[in-house]
C-alpha positions as CSV (number, residue, x, y, z in Angstrom):
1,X,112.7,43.8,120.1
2,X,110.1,44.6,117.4
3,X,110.1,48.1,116.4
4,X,107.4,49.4,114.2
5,X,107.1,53.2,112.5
6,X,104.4,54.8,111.7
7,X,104.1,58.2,109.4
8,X,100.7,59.4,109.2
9,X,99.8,62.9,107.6
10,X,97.4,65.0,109.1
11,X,95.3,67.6,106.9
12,X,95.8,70.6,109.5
13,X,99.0,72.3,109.3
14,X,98.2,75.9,111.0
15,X,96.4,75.1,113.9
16,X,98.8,74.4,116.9
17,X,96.4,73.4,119.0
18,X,94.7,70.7,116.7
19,X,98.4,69.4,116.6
20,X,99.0,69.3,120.2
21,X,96.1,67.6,120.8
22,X,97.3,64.5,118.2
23,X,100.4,64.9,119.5
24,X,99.8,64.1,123.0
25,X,97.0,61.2,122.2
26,X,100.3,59.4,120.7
27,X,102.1,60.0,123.5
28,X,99.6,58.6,125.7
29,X,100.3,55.1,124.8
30,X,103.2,53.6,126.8
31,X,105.9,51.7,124.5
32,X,105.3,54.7,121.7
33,X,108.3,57.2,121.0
34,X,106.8,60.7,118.8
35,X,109.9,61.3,117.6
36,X,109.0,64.3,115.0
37,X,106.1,67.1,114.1
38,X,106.3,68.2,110.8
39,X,104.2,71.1,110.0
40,X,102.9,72.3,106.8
41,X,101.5,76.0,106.7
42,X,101.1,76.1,102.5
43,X,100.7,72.4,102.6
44,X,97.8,73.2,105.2
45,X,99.3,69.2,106.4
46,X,101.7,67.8,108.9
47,X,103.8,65.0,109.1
48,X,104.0,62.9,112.5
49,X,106.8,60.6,113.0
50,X,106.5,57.8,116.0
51,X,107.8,54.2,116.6
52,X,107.4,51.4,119.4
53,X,106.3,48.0,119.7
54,X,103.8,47.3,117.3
55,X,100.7,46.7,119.4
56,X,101.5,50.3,121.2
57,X,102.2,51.7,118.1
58,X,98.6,50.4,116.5
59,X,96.6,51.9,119.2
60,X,98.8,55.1,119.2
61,X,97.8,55.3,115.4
62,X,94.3,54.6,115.9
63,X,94.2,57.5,118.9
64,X,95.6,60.0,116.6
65,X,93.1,59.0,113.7
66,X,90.3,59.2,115.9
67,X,91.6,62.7,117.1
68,X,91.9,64.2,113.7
69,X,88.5,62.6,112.8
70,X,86.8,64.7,115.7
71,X,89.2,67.8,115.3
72,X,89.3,68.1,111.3
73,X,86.2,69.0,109.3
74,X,87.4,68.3,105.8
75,X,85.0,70.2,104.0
76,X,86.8,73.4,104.9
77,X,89.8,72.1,103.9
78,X,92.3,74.4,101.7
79,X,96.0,73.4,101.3
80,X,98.6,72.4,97.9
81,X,99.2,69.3,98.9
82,X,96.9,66.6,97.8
83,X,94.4,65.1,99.9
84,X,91.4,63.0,100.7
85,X,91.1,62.6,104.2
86,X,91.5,64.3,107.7
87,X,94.1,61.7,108.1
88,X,95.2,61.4,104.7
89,X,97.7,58.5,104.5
90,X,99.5,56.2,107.7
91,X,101.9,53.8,106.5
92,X,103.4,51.4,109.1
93,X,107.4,50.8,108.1
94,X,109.1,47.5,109.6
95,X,112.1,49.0,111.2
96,X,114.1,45.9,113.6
97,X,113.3,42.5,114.1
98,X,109.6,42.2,111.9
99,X,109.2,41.6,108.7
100,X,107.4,43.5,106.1
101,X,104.6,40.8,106.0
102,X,103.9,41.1,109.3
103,X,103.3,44.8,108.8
104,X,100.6,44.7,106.3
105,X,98.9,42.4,108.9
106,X,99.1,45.1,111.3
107,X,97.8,47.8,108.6
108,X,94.9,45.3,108.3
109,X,94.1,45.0,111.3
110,X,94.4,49.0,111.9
111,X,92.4,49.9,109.1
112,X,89.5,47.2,110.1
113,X,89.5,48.9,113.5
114,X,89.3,52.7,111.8
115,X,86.7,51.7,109.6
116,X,84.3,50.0,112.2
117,X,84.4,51.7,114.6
118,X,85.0,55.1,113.5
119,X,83.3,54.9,110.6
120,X,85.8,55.9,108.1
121,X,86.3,54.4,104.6
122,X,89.5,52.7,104.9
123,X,92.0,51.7,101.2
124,X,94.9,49.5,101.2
125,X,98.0,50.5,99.3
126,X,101.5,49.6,98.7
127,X,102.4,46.5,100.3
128,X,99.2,46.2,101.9
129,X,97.2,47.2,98.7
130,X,94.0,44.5,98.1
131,X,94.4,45.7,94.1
132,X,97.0,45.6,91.7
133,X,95.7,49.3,90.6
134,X,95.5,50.5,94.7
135,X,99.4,49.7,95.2
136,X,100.2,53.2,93.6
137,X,98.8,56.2,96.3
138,X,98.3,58.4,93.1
139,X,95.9,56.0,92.2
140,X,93.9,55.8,95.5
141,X,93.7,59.3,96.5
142,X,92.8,60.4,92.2
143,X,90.5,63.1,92.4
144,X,91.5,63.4,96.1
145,X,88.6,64.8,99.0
146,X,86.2,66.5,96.1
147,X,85.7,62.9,94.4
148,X,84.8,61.0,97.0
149,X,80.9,61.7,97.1
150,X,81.2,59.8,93.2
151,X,83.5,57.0,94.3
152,X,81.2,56.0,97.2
153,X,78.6,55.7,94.6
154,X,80.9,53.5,92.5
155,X,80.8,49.8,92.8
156,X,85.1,49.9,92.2
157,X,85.6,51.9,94.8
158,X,84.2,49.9,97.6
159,X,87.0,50.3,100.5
160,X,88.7,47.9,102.1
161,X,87.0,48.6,105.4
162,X,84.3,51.3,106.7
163,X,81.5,51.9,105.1
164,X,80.4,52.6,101.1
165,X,79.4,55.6,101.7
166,X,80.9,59.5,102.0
167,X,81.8,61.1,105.2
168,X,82.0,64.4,104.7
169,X,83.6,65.1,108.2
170,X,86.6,62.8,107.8
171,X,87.4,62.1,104.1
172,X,88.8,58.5,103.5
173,X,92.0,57.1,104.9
174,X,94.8,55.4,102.9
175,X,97.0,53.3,105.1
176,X,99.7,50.9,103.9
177,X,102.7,49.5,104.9
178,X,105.9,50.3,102.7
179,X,109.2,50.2,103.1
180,X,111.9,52.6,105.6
181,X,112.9,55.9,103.5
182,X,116.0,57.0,103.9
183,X,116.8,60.3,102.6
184,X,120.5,61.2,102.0
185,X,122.7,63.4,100.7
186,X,126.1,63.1,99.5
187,X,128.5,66.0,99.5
188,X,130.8,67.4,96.4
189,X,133.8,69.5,96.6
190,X,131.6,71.6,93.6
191,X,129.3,74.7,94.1
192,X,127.8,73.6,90.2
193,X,124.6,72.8,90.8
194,X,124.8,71.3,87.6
195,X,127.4,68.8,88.0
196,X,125.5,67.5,91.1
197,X,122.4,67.1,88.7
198,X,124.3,65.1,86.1
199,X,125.6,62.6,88.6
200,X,122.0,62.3,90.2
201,X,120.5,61.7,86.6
202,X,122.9,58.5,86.3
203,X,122.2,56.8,89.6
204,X,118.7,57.7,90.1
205,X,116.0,54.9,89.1
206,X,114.5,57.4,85.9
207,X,117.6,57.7,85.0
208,X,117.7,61.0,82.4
209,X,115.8,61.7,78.9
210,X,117.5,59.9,75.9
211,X,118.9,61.9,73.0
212,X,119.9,60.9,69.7
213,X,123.4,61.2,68.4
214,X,122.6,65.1,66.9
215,X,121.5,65.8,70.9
216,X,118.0,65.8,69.7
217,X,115.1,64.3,72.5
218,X,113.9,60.4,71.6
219,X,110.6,60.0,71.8
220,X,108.2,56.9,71.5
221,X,105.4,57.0,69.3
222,X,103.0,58.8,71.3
223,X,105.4,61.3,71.7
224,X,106.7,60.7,75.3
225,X,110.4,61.3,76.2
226,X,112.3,58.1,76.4
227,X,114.3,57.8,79.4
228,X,117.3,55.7,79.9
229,X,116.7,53.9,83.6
230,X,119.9,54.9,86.1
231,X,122.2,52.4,87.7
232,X,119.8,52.1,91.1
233,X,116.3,51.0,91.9
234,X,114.2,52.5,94.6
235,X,116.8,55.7,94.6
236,X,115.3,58.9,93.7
237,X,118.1,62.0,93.6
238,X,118.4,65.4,92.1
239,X,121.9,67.6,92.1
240,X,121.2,71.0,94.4
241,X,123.4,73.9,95.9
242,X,122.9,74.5,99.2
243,X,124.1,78.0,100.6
244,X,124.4,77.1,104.1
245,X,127.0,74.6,103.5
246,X,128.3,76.4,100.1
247,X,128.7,73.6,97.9
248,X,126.8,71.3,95.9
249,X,124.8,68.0,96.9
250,X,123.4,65.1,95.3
251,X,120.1,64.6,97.5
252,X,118.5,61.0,97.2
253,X,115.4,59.4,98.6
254,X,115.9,55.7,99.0
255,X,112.9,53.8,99.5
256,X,113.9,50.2,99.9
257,X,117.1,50.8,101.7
258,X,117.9,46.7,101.7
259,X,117.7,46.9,98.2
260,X,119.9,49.8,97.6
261,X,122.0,50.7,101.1
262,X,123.3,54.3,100.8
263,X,126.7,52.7,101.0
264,X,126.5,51.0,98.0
265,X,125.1,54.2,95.8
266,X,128.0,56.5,97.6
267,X,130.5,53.9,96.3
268,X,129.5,54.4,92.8
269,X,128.9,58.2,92.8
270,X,132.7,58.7,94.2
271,X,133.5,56.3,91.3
272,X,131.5,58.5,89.0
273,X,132.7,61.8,90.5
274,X,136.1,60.6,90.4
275,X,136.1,60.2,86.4
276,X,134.5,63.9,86.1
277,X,137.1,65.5,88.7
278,X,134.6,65.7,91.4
279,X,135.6,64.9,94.9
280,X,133.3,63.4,97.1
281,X,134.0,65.1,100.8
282,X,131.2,63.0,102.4
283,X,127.5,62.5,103.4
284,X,124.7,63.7,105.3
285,X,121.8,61.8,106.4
286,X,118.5,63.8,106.9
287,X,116.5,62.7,110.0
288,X,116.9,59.5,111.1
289,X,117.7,55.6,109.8
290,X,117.5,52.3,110.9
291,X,120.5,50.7,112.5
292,X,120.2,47.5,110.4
293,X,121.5,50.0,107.4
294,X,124.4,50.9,109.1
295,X,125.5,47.6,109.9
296,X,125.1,46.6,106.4
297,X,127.6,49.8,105.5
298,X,129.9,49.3,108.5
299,X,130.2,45.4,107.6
300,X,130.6,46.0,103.7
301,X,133.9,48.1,104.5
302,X,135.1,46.3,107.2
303,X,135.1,43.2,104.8
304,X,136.1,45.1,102.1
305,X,139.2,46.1,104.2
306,X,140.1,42.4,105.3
307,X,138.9,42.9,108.3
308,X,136.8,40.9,110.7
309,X,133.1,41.8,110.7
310,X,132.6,40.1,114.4
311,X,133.2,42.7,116.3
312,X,130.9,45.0,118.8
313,X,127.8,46.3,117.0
314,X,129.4,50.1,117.8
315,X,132.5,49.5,116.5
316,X,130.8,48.6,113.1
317,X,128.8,51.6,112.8
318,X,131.6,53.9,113.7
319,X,133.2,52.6,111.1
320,X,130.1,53.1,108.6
321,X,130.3,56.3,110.1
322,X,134.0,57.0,109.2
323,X,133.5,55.3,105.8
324,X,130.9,57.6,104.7
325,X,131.9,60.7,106.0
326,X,128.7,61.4,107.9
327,X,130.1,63.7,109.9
328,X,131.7,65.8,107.0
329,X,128.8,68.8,107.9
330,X,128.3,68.2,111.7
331,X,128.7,66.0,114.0
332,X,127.0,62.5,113.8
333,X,124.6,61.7,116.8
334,X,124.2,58.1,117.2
335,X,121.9,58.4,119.6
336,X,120.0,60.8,118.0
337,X,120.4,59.3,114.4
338,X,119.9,55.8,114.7
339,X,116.4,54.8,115.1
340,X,116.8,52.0,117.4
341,X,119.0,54.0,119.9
342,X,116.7,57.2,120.1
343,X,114.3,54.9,121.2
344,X,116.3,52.9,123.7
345,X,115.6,53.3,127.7
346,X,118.4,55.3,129.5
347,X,117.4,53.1,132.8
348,X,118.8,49.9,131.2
349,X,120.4,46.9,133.3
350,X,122.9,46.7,130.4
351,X,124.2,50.2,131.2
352,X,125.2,50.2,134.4
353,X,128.8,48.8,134.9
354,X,130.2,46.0,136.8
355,X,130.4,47.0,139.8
356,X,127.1,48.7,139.8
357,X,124.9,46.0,138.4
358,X,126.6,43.6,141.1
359,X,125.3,46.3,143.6
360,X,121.5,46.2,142.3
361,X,122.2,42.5,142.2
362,X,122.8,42.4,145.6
363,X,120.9,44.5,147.3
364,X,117.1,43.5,148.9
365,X,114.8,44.0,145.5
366,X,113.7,41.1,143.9
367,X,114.5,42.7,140.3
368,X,117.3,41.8,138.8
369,X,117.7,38.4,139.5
370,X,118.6,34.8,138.4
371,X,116.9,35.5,135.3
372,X,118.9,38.2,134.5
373,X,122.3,36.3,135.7
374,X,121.1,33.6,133.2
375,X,121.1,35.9,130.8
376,X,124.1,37.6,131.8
377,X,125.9,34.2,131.7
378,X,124.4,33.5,127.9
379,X,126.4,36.9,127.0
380,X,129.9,36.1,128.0
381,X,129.1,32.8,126.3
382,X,129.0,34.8,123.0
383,X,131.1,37.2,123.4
384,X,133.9,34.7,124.3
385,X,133.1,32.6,121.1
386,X,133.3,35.9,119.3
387,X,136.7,36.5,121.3
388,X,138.1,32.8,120.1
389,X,136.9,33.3,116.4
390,X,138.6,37.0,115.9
391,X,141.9,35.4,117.5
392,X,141.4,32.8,115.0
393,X,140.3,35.2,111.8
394,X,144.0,36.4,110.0
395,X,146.5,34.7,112.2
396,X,149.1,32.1,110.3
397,X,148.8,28.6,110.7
398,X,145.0,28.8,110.5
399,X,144.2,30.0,106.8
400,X,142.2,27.4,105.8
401,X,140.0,28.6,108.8
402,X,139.7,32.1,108.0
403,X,136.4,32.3,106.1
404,X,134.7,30.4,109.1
405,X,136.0,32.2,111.8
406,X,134.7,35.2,110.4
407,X,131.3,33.8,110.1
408,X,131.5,32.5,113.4
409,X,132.9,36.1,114.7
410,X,129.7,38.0,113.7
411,X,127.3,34.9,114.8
412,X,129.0,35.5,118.6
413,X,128.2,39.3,118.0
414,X,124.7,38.2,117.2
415,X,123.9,35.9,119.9
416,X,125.9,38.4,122.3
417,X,123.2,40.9,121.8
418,X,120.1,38.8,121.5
419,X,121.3,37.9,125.3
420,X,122.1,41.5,126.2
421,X,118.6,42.4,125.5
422,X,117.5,39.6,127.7
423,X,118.7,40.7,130.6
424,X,116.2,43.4,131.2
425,X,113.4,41.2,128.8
426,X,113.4,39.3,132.0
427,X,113.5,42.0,134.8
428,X,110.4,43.5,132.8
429,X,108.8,40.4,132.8
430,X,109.1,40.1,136.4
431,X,107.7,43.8,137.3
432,X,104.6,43.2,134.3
433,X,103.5,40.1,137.0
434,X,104.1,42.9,140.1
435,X,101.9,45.1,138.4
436,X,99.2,42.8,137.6
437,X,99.6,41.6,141.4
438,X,98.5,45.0,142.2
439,X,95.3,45.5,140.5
440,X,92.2,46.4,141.9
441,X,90.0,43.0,143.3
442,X,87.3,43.7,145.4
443,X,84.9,43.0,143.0
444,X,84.6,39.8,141.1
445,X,84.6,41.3,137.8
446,X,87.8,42.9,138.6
447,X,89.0,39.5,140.3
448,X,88.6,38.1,136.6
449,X,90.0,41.2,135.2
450,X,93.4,40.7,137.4
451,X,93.6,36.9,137.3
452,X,93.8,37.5,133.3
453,X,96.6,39.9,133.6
454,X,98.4,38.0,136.2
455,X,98.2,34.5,134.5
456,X,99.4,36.6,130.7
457,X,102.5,38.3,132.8
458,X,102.9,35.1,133.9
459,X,103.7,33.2,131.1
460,X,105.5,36.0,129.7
461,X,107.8,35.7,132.7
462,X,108.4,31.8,131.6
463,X,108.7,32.4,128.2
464,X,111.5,34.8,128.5
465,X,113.6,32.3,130.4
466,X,112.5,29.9,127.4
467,X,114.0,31.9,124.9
468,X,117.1,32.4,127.2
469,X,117.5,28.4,126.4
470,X,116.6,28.5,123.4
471,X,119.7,31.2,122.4
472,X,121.9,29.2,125.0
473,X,121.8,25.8,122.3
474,X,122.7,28.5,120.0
475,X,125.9,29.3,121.7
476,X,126.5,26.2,123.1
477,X,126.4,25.2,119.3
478,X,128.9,27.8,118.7
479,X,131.5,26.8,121.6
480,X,131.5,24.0,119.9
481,X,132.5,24.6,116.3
482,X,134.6,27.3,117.5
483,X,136.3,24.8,119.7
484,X,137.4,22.9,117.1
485,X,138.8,25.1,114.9
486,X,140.1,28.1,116.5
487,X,143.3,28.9,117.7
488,X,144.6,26.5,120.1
489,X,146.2,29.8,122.6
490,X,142.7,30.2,123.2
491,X,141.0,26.8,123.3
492,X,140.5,27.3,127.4
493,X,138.4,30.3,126.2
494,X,136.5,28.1,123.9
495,X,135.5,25.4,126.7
496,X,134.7,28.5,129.5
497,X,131.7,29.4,126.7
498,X,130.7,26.4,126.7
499,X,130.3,26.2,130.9
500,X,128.8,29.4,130.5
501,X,125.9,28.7,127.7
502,X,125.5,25.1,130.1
503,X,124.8,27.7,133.3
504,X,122.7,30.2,131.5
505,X,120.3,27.4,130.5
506,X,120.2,25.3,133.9
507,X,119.5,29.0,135.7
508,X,116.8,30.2,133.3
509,X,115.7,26.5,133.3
510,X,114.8,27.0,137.4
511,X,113.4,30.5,136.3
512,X,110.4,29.0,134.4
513,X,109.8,26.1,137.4
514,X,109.8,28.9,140.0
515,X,106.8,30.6,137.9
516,X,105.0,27.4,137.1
517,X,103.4,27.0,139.9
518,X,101.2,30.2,138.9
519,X,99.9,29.3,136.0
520,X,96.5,27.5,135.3
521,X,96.6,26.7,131.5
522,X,98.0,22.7,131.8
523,X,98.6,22.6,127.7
524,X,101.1,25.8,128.4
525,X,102.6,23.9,131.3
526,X,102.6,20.7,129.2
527,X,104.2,22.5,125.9
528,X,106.6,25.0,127.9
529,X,108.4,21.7,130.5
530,X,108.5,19.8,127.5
531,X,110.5,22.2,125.7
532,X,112.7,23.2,128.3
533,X,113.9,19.6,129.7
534,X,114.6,18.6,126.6
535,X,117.1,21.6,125.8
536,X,118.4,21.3,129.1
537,X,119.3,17.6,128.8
538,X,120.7,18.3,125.3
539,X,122.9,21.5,126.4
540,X,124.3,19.9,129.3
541,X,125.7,16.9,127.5
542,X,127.0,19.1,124.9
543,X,128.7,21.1,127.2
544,X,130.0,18.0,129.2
545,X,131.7,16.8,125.7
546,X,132.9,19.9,124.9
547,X,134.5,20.4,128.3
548,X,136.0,17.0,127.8
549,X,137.5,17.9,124.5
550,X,138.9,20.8,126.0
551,X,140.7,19.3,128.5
552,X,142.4,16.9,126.9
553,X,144.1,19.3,124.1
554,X,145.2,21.5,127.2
């Protein structure tokens, strides 16, 4: 599932009321989780913190924007944090499954939105910025709220959308999209403030101020400090004491965490520590983080360790988790830390056991059905190939094998999940069409109005099954290599993933012919059957061969 964040900063920080009002226009868009209020009484500003599926996420942003526009008279705004608008800045951060180009698309099509129909001049920065010289937010918001009535004057500072001209009311709005920051801290067996400064000097991206061989500052010929850069990019970190925990920490902002992964820059500062008799105990991570970067740390030991990477996606973050000591101050939350599982619905199909989704199964609603079973049948497909590749990975007789298996381990992972999710893609799918079955129609612009909705949830409902296809080549593709190559005590294992991927594609396959018969659009039909016969000719005789194979090495 695409998840989207979105940060925007409010110029009210003492008025409750104003907030709660923001607040709940987010949470009035289903699909969009507020996950944090962050209020500022000096800064006279707060921080709001929500993600979701992009679309809900746009319109939640757009809500809030219009709120603060209505609520916030910027004119009679006093605070220490610089400003230029009633909602200052709202940068959209790709967080799973979207990339960052995708995001500036949506902060396009968010800041057209606020700037026609709210009136509001809109810039572009960071990713999204339209100018070289707009990329940097100092640059945009120079002069902040007070220099605006100029700028509108100015020919170079026509905005990217809204009009030329100064609203007092609302200020301008910067809104970009930017990468996910992740802000860390890692924990020293020191209360010396100083020691933790020295190590943040060498990793940070600045680095720390050059100095001759007498000690004495270098400076250029303007007479700046020369700085020699640190050993990370996109990391920002400064050595504190904190009381509470009574010790010293290196606290670090990264803002490109695929760049620089925490992991990576806590390997190097126990390295560094370690040569200046400083003892990492272990980290903290403040707020929240994406699970992508915890996969990428869980993986990197695991390897590092000789260890297979394929196993279950919690496995590998516990072991990020154990790796890093993130539970050195307090116990680590994953369902409170990691984005993606703060977010996820606690009514899942996927949660229930056994015995208890064979109940639902069985029982007289309509929801879950064969869809889901396809699904269902696509997961044990991967998880088996996962199964044949770890039994494969490290055992004698099969070095030469090694490398692949692993590869083929964490591919089973993948497609294991991708089919997880599907199971309740397509049980949503089938309760959208309910709902647009039960939309008002007595009139005949309500008639159109449903008929849209029905014949959208519609081939939603098909396309889910599609995809379940789609992922099932993908495993059948995997049975197969993992057929021939893995460990022979486990070959039966191999072929039964191969039967499985082969049913999950002939049951979603009668899932979309079920649901054709509702749709209207004959290029969809066209495109969709097209698509569909020919991956379930080609699965089929795959699995057939590989099913053949099988048997004859039993």
């Amino acid at each position: 599932m695409k998840i989207v964040e979105c940060v925007p900063n409010f110029s009210e920080g003492r008025d409750q009321k104003i907030l709660d009002q923001i607040a709940a226009e987010i949470r009035s868009i289903k699909g969009t989780t507020l996950l944090d209020i962050d209020p500022g009484a000096d800064t006279n500003r707060t921080v709001f913190t929500f993600v979701g599926e992009p679309e809900a996420v746009l319109e939640s942003a757009f809500l809030a924007i219009r709120k603060a526009a209505e609520l916030i008279d910027m004119s009679k705004h006093q605070g220490a944090h610089p400003r230029m608008g009633a909602t200052d800045v709202c940068p959209l951060i790709p967080v799973s499954d979207i990339t960052m180009e995708e995001c500036v698309e949506l902060a396009g099509k968010l800041g057209k939105r606020v700037g026609e129909e709210l009136g509001i001049p809109v810039y572009l920065y960071e990713y999204a910025a339209s100018k070289p010289e707009w990329k940097n937010l100092a640059n945009v918001r120079k002069g902040e709220y007070e220099a605006l009535p100029d700028k509108m004057k100015d020919p170079a500072w026509k905005p990217d959308f809204g009009p030329h001209q100064f609203n007092a009311k609302a200020g301008a709005t910067a809104i970009s999209a930017r990468e996910f920051l992740i802000a860390y801290n890692i924990n020293l067996n020191t209360r010396d403030k100083k020691k933790a400064h020295d190590l943040a000097l060498l990793i940070r991206e600045t680095g720390k101020v050059k100095r001759d061989s007498k000690g004495k500052i270098v400076r250029d010929d303007e007479g700046n400090k020369v700085y020699e850069p640190g050993l990370f990019t996109h990391c920002k970190a400064v050595g504190w004491y904190i009381d509470e925990y009574d010790r010293a920490q290196i606290s670090i902002n990264l803002t490109n965490y695929k760049v620089t992964p925490p992991h990576l820059v806590l390997e190097k500062v126990r390295e560094l520590a370690t040569e200046s008799g400083i003892n990492v105990t272990g980290s903290e991570l403040v707020g929240l983080i994406p699970k992508e970067a915890l996969l990428m740390a869980g993986k990197y030991y695991l390897r590092r360790m000789g260890e297979s990477a394929g196993i279950p996606e919690i496995k590998i973050i516990q072991t990020a988790i154990q790796s890093m000591g993130l539970s050195d101050l307090g116990p680590f939350e994953i369902n409170k830390k990691i984005i993606e599982y703060s977010i996820s619905s606690r009514d899942r199909l996927i949660d229930l056991s056994l015995v208890e989704f064979a109940d639902e199964l069985s029982s007289d609603s309509p929801a879950p059905g064969g869809g889901s079973v396809a699904a269902l049948c696509g997961t044990l497909s991967g998880a088996l190939s996962a199964m044949v590749a770890n039994l494969t990975f490290g055992k004698a007789g099969y070095e030469k094998n090694w490398d692949i298996s692993a590869q083929l381990a964490e591919k089973g992972q993948r497609i294991k999940e991708q089919f997880l999710a599907a199971i309740d893609q397509d049980t949503r799918a089938f309760y959208a069409m309910m709902e647009a079955l039960r939309l008002p129609k007595k009139t005949d612009e309500e008639k159109k109005i449903q008929e849209a909705a029905l014949q959208q949830a519609t081939q939603k409902a098909i396309l889910v099954p599609l995809e379940t296809m789609k992922l099932a080549w993908q495993a059948m593709e995997l049975a197969e290599k993992i057929a021939t190559i893995g460990n022979i005590n486990a070959l039966s294992d191999a072929g039964v993933a191969a039967i499985t991927a082969d049913s999950a594609a002939r049951s979603a396959y009668l899932n979309i012919k079920i649901n054709m018969s509702g749709i209207t659009d004959e290029s969809f039909k066209f495109k969709v059957l097209t698509q569909a016969d020919e991956l379930l000719e080609k699965i089929h005789n795959l699995a057939v061969k590989i099913e053949k194979n099988v048997k004859s090495k039993l």
